[in-house]
N, C-alpha and C positions, 0 to 999 in steps of 0.2 A: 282691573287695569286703570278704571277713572281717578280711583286714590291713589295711585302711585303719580300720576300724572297730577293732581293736581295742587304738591308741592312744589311739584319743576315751576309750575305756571304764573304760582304766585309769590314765587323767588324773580320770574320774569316782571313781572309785574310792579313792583316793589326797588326793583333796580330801577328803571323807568321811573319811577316815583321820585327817589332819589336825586334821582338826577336835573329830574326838572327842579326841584324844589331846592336845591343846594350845589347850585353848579361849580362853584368857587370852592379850591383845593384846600384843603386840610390845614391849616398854619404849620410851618415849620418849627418841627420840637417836641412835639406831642401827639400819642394816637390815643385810638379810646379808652386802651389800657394802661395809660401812663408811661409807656417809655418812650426814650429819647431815641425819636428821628428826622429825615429830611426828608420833611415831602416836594424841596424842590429837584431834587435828584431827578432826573427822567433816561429809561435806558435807551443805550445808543442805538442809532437810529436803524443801522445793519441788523438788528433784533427787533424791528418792527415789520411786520409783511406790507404788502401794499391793500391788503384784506381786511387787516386792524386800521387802514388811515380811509378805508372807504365811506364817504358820509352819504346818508340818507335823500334822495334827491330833495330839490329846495320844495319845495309844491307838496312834500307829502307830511299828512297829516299824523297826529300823534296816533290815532285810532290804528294807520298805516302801521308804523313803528312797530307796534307794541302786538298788530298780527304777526307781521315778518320776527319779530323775537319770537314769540309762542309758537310757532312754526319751527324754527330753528332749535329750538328746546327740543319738541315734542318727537323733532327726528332722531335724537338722540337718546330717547327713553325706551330701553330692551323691552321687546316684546316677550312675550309666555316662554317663547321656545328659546331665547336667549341667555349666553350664558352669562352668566351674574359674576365676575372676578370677585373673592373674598377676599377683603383686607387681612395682613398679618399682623397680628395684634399683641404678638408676641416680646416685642418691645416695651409695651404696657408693664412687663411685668415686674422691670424697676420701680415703680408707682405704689404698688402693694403698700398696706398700712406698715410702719414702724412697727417691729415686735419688741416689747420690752425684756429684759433681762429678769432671772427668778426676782424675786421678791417686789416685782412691781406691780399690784393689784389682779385682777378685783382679790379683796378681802373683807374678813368681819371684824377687822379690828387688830390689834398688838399687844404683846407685851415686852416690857424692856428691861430687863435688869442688866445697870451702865454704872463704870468704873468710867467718871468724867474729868477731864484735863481741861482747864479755859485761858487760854492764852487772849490776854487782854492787852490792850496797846501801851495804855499804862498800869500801874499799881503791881501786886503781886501775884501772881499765878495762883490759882483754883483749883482744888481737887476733890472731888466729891464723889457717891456714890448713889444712883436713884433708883429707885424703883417706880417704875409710871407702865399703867394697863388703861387700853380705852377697847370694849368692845361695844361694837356697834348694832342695830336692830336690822339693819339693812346690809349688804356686801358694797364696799365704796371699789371703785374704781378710776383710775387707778390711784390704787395705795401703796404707801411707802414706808411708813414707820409709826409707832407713836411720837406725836410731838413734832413731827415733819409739817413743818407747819404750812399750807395752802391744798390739801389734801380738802374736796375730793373735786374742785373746781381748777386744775390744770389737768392739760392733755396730751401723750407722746407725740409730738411732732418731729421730731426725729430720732435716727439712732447711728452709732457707729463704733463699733466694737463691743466693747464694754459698758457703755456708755449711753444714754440716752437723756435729752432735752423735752423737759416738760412745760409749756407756757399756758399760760392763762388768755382764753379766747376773749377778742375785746368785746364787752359789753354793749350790747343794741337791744335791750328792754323796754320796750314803748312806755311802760309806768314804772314808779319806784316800787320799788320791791320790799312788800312789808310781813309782819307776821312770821317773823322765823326764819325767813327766807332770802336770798341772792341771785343778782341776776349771772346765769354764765352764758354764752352766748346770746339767745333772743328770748330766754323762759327764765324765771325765776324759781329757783328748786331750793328747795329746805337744808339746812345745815343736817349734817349726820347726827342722827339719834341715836347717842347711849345707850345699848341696854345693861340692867343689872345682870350678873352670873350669880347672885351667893354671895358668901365668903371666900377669899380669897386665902391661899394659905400658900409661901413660899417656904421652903428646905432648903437645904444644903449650901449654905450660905455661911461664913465666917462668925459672923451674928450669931447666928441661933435663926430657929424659927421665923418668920412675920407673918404677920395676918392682915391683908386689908381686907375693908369693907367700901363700895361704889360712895363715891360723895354726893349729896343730897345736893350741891352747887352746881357743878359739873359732869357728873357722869362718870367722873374717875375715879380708877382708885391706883391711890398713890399713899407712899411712908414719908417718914422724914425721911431726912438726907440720912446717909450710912455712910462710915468710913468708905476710903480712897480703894482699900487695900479688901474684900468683897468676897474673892471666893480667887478657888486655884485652879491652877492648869486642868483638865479633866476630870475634876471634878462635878458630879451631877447635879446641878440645881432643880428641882421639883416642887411645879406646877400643880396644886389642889384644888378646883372649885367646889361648894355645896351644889350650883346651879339654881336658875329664876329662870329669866325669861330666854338667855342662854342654858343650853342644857352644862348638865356636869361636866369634868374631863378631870383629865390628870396628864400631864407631858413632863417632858422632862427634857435639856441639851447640858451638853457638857461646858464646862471654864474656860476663858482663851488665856493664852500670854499678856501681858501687859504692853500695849503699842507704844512701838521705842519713837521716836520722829528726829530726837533732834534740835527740835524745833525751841526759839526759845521769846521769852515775852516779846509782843509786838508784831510776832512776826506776822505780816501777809501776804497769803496765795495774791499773788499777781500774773494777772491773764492779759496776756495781749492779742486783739485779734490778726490774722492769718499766721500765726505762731502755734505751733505743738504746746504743751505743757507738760512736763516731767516732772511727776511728784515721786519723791522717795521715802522709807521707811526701812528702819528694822525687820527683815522680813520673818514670820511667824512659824510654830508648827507646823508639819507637812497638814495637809486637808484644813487648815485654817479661810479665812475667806475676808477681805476685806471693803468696805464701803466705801465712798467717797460722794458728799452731798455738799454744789457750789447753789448757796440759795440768793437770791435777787431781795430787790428791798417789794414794797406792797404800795398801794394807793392811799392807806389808811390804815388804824391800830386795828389789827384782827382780820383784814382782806387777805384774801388770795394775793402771793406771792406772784410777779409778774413771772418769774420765770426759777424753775429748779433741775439744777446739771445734778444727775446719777448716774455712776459707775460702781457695779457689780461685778468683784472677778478672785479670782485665785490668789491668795497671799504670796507673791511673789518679791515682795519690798521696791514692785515699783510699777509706775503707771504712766500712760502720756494720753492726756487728753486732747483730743483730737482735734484742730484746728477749725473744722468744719463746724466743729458745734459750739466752741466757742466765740467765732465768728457772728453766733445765732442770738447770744447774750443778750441782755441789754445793759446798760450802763449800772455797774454797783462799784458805790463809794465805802468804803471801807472805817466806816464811821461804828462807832461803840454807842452811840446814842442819837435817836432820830427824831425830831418835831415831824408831828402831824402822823409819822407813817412807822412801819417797824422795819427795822434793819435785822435781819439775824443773825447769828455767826451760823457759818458753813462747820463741817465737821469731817472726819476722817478716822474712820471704827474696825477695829479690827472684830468681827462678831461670828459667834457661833448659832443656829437657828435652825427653827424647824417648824410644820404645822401641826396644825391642832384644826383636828377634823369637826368641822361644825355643819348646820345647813345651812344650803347656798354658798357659800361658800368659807374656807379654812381660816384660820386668824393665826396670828404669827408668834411664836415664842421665841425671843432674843435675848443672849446673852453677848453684852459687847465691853470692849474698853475703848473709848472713843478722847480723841483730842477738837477742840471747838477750837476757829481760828474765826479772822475775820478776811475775807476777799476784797478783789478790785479788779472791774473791767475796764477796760478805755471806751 
């Protein structure tokens, strides 16, 4: 019974403290949380008892005071046989973490085979075709793509619908962060380590054959560039490993359509906030599935993205991003080329995909036809 009592006591206590030591009201404007009030507001006077304006007679001492509260507390602390009211806490349950949509982490890593479209603000339109794989020694979380670039230091902070908003925790690292490593919140943790799988061997591809091997620079393994035009409708592309430090595998997804947009040089996604966004498209094969990735600029060549918008949904040839979460943004200028920091283009992929059972966790095989734009928030 003494511990339950001797929070009350020292919440009494501590009031009293208070009080003497900062008698003088709050400025008007600001509480300790930073929002905006009035602390000269006082309520009307019919809502004060005569109970609340009773003072302390003048002769008595603080010692006094400060019995008569502890007193007052302590009569109000339920005894053994008392019933305790349980708070309902069932309102909490809005609170719950952000789920993300399929393909947002943890994983071991990607691979991409992408028929790519780059609408640039000027000059002439881009069309390529890559192949890029990164697997990793560890499962990052959350994960997005290869080449998604700010992976694996952003965190779901929110969701809605289809869609979810991933930022980058602001940095409070008491030292600079050396040796491999980045600060994300208050610790500095290591870039994702590469592992080798082997040889790598793709099929079913327009081409012929390709074989990569992990690059000795980075971790990758990636081809040259390959025609626009890549592979066809349902068509099966096939995934070979030898296996290293990733074990073997073999996987396989089918071809998508080629994503229609529309869209033509110059053009950009413009997001305004407290506004919906309606994006439209060609819409694809039945069980098709399409992406939508709006990326933010960085602090620096190679940081963490302040912020990246993901939508995950059914190829239906259209989407509205939800005003909620673009409201969340932060400012992106729609710029082709950045000093000091990187700009990316955003992108919108029609892809087909599936995993590949690894330990700890799956790694992704993708096959998309994707269009890069460039974005703009207010």
């Amino acid at each position: 019974m003494l511990a339950r009592q001797l929070p009350l006591l020292t919440i009494a206590l501590l009031l009293v403290a208070c009080i003497e030591s900062n008698p003088q009201p709050m400025p008007a404007g600001k509480d300790t949380g930073g929002h905006q009030v009035d602390s000269t507001v006082q309520p009307p006077m019919d809502l004060v008892s005569a109970e609340d304006t009773v003072s302390p007679p003048a002769d008595a001492s603080m010692a006094d005071v400060m019995a008569d509260m502890a007193a007052e507390v302590m009569a109000d602390v339920p005894t053994e046989d008392s019933e305790v009211e349980t708070p309902d806490l069932t309102d909490d349950a809005d609170v719950m973490a952000p789920t993300p949509p399929p393909g947002v982490g943890p994983a071991r890593g990607g691979i991409r085979i992408s028929s790519e479209r780059f609408l640039y603000p000027e000059g002439d339109e881009q069309t390529i075709s890559r192949i890029h794989a990164t697997l990793f020694a560890d499962p990052i979380d959350p994960f997005v793509g290869v080449f998604d670039q700010g992976y694996p230091f952003l965190d779901v902070t929110a969701t809605d619908g289809p869609c979810v908003l991933m930022t980058s925790p602001a940095p409070n690292c008491p030292d600079y962060c050396l040796d491999g490593t980045i600060c994300k919140g208050d610790t500095c943790v290591p870039w994702a380590k590469p592992a080798p799988a082997g040889t790598m061997t793709i099929d079913g591809l327009k081409v012929g054959s390709l074989t990569m091997t992990m690059s000795d620079y980075d971790g990758m393994y990636y081809t040259d560039n390959q025609p626009y035009d890549l592979f066809d409708l349902g068509s099966m592309v096939t995934v070979t490993t030898t296996g290293a430090d990733i074990p073997a595998f073999s996987a396989d997804v089918a071809g998508v359509t080629p994503l229609e947009t529309g869209w033509e040089k110059g053009f950009v996604l413009d997001l305004q906030s407290g506004t919906d966004k309606v994006v439209e498209w060609t819409a694809g094969a039945p069980g098709e599935f399409v992406r939508l990735v709006v990326k933010s600029s960085n602090s620096c060549h190679g940081c963490p993205l302040h912020a990246q918008l993901v939508c995950d949904l059914a190829d239906t040839g259209s989407l509205t991003i939800p005003a909620a979460l673009i409201d969340q943004l932060p400012t992106i200028y729609a710029a082709e080329i950045c000093a000091g920091h990187d700009c990316p283009m955003s992108y919108i992929e029609r892809r087909s995909c599936t995993s590949i059972d690894l330990p700890g966790a799956p790694a992704h095989l993708c096959v998309t036809s994707r269009t890069s734009f460039l974005a703009s928030h207010n």
